[in-house]
C-alpha positions, 0 to 999 in steps of 0.5 A: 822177097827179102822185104828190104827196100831197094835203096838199102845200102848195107850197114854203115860203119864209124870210127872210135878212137880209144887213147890216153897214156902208157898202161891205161887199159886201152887194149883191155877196154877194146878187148872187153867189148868186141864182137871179133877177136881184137887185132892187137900189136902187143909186143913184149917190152925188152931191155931196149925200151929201158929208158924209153918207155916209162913203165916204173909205176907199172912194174907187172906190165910186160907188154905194150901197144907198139901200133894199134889196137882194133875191135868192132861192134854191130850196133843193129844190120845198119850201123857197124863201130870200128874201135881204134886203139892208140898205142899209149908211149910217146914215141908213137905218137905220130901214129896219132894222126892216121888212126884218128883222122876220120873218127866220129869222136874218142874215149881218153882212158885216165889212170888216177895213179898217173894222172899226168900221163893224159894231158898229152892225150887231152891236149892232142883231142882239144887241138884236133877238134875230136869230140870226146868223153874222158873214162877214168879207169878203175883200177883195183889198186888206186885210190877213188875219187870222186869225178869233180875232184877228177875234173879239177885235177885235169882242167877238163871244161864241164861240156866233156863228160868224165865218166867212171870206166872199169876197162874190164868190164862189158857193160862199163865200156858200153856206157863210155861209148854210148857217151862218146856217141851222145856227146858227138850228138851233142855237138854236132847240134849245138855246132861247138866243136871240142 
């Protein structure tokens, strides 16, 4: 006898989305914490996309997110995280939609260097009515600054956590999505939408 009841169903499984601009580290966040090796759709950046994408503040990024990205977590034998990666450039924006329509709630990466590169991304989740945290990246070769300076800076309400994020980083990336869980929690009890 297995000691299950007969009323178990299985694991059940949510959808996180991980977004923000061009070059932020969505693909690294992904990949730091995945249990499976992450489905990617890195493609390598070619003459065509000069002009196109904007990778000048990016000079050693040779590849970029033509699709998305896409990891997965069992938290415990009942609930399985499915991670959905947003490709960063506009011109794949209209992917936005489809990769976040069923989500639970999102994580929007911040580069400090390039902090207008997120305003889309926040504007995109506001109007969508997505709960999420923004994670500012730490990025070894920007300027640290102090998350309330960042919050200025980015016009977010205080009911959005800003946390700090080393994309890299297992145990950093378990914060942002214990985060993005707890503020899905909290909005749903308290019945605000984002």
């Amino acid at each position: 006898m297995s000691g299950r009841s007969d009323t178990y169903r299985g694991p059940s499984s949510t959808k996180i989305v991980i977004s923000g601009g061009f070059g932020v580290g969505k693909t690294t966040f992904i990949g730091a914490i995945s249990e499976i090796e992450p489905l990617v759709t890195e493609a390598a950046m070619t003459e065509v996309s000069v002009g196109v994408d904007d990778s000048g503040a990016l000079p050693d990024k040779h590849t970029t997110t033509v699709a998305l990205d896409f990891g997965r977590i069992t938290l415990d034998e009942s609930l399985i995280l499915y991670l959905f990666g947003t490709p960063g450039q506009d011109r794949f924006v209209f992917l936005w939609d489809d990769l976040v329509d069923g989500a639970l709630g999102a994580v929007v990466l911040v580069d400090t260097r390039r902090v207008e590169d997120c305003y889309p991304v926040l504007d995109y989740f506001e109007r969508a009515g997505t709960p999420f945290i923004v994670a500012v990246n730490q990025f070894d070769d920007a300027q640290v600054f102090d998350l309330d300076e960042v919050r200025e800076a980015l016009g977010v309400e205080q009911r959005i956590p800003l946390v700090a994020c080393d994309a890299r980083d297992r145990a950093s990336v378990k914060q942002a999505l214990v985060a993005v869980i707890e503020q899905v929690l909290l909005q749903r009890l308290s019945g605000v939408t984002a």
